[in-house]
N, C-alpha and C positions, 0 to 999 in steps of 0.2 A: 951812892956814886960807884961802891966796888960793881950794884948790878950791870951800870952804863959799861964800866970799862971792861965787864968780861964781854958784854953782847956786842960791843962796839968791835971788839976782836974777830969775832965770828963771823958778824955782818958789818963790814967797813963801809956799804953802801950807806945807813942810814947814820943819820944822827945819835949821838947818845940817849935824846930823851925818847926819839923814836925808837930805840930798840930797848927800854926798858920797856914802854907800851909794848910792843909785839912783844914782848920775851912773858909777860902778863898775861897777852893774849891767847899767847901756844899753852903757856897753863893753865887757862879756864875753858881750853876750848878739848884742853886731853885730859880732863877731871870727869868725866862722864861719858854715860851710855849715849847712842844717840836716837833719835825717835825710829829708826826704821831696824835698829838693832832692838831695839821694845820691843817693838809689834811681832817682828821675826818670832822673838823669842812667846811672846805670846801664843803664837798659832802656832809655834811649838809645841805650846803646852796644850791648848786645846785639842789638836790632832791626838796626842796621848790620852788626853781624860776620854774624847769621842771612842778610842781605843779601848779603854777599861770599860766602859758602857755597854759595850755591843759585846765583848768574852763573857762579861756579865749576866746580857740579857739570856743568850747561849747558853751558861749554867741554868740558866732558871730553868730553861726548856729542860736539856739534859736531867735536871733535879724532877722537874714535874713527869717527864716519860720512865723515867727509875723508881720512884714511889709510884704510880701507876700500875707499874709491872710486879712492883712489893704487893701492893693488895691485890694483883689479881693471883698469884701465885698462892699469896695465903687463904683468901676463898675459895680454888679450886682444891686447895689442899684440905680445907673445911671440910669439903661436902665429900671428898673421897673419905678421909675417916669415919665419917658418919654413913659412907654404904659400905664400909669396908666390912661390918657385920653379917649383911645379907645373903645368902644364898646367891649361885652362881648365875641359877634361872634366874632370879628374879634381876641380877645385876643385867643381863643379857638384855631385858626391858625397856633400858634405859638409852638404846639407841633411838636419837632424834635427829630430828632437821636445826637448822642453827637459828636459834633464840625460840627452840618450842621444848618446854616442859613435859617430858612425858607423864602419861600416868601408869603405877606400879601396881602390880598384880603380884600377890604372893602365893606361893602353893602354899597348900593346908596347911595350917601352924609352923610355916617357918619364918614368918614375920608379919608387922603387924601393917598391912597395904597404906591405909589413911596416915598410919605416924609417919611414915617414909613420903608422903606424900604431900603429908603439910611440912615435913622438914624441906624435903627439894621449893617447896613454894616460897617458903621463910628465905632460905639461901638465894631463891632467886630477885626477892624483895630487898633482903641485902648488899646482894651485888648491882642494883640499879639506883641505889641510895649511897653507895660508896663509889662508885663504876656508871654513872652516868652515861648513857650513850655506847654502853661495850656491848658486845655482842657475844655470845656463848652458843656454844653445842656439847652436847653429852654423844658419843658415838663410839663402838667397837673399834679401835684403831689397831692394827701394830706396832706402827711408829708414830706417836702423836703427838711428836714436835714441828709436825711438817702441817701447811695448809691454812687459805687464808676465809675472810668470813664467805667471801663470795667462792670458793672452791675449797672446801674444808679439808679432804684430804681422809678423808675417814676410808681406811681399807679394807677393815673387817679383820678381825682375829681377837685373840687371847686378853685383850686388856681394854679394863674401858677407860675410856680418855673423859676427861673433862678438860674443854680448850674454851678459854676466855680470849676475847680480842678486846684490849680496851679500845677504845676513842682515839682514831689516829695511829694505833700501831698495828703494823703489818706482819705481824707475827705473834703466834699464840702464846699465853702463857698458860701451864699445861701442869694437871696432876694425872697420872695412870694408875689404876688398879689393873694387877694380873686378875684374873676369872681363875 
C-alpha cells in the first residue's frame, strides 16, 4: 500500500492500483539494454575487429617485403665476400646484363676460373630457391643503390655492385666491392 500511496502522489490521474502497475512497469521497462542499443553496440564491435584485421593483414605484407630485403641483402652480401679475394681484372669481368651470369676468366695463376664460376652458379641457384621470382645483376656501378630491374642504373666506375630486386620490390638490395 506504501507503493500505491507514494505513486498516487506523483500521478493523481490514476488509480492506486494503476499506478503500482505503471510504477512496475517503468521498472522493467529501464532494467535493460534495448535491441537497437545491442545491435549498435555490435557493429561497433565488428567495425573494430574488421579494423584489426586489415592493420594485420598490412603487417603481414610489411613483415614479408622486410625479410625479403633481409635475404636479399645477406646473399648479395655472400657472393661479394667470396669475390672479394679475386683480382681486380678478374672482378672487372663480372659486369653483366640483369639476371645473366657471367663467365670468369682469371689471368695466370691468380685464381682459379671454374671454382669462381661454379661458386657464382651455386649463389645463383640459391638466390632462386630462397628469392623466387628476383631478379639480379652484377655490373661496375659507382653508386649502386640506384636503378630498377628494367633500367638497372649501372654507371661504370670503381666498385662492383651486386643488386638483387626481389619479387615486387622496386628497389635494389645491394652489396659493393671497391676494385
Amino acid at each position: 500500500m506504501l507503493c500505491a500511496y507514494a505513486i498516487s502522489q506523483t500521478l493523481p490521474l490514476l488509480s492506486k492500483t494503476d499506478s503500482c502497475n505503471a510504477s512496475r512497469m517503468r521498472i522493467q521497462t529501464q532494467n535493460g539494454e534495448t535491441l537497437i542499443e545491442v545491435m549498435v553496440s555490435l557493429l561497433l564491435f565488428c567495425v573494430a575487429i574488421l579494423g584489426l584485421i586489415g592493420s594485420q593483414q598490412r603487417m603481414l605484407v610489411q613483415m614479408f617485403h622486410t625479410e625479403s630485403t633481409l635475404t636479399a641483402n645477406r646473399l648479395a652480401n655472400s657472393l661479394i665476400e667470396q669475390l672479394s679475394v679475386l683480382p681486380a681484372s678478374a672482378i672487372a669481368q663480372l659486369d653483366s646484363g640483369i639476371n645473366t651470369t657471367p663467365a670468369l676468366t682469371c689471368p695466370a695463376d691468380s685464381c682459379n676460373s671454374a671454382r669462381i664460376n661454379t661458386r657464382i652458379s651455386l649463389w645463383q641457384q640459391q638466390l632462386e630457391d630462397e628469392l623466387p621470382g628476383s631478379e639480379f645483376q652484377f655490373c661496375l656501378d659507382s653508386t649502386p643503390a640506384d636503378g630498377s630491374p628494367e633500367v638497372p642504373a649501372c654507371a661504370g666506375g670503381g666498385r662492383l655492385a651486386v643488386k638483387i630486386w626481389p619479387q615486387g620490390h622496386s628497389f635494389p638490395a645491394v652489396a659493393a666491392l671497391d676494385l
